[in-house]
C-alpha positions as CSV (number, residue, x, y, z in Angstrom):
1,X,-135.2,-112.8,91.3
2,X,-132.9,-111.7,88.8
3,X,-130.1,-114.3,87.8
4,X,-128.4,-114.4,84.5
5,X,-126.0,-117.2,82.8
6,X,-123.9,-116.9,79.6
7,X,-122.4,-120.0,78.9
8,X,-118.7,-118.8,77.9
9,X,-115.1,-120.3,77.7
10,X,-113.3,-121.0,81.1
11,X,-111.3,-117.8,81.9
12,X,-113.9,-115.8,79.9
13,X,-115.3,-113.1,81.6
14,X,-117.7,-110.6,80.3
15,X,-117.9,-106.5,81.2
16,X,-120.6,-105.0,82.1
17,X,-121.4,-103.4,78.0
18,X,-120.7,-107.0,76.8
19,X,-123.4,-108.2,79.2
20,X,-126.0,-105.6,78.9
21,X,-124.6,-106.1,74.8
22,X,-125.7,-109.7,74.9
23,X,-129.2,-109.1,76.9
24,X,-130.1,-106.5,74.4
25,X,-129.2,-108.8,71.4
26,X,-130.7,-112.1,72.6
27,X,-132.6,-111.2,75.7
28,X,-132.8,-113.1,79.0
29,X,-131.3,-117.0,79.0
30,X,-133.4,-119.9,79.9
31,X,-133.3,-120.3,84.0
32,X,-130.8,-123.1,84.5
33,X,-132.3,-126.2,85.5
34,X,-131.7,-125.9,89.6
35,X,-134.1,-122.8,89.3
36,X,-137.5,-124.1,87.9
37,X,-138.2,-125.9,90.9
38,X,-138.9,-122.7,92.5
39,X,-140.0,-119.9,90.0
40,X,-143.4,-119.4,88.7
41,X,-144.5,-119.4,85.2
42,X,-146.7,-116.8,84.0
């Protein structure tokens, strides 16, 4: 399941070469909290 959150400024929004930017810079964000209830650690 692929799901992705930047935390930016309201009214921010991010392209597509800003996102992939980001991802290649600091790679994947923590899963919000709501999502460990269901995913699997390797």
């Amino acid at each position: 399941m692929s799901h992705h959150e930047f935390t930016k400024p309201h009214g921010v929004r991010m392209s597509d070469e800003e996102w992939k930017a980001q991802m290649a810079q600091e790679g994947e964000p923590a899963p919000a909290d709501w999502k460990r209830d269901f995913l699997i650690t390797e």
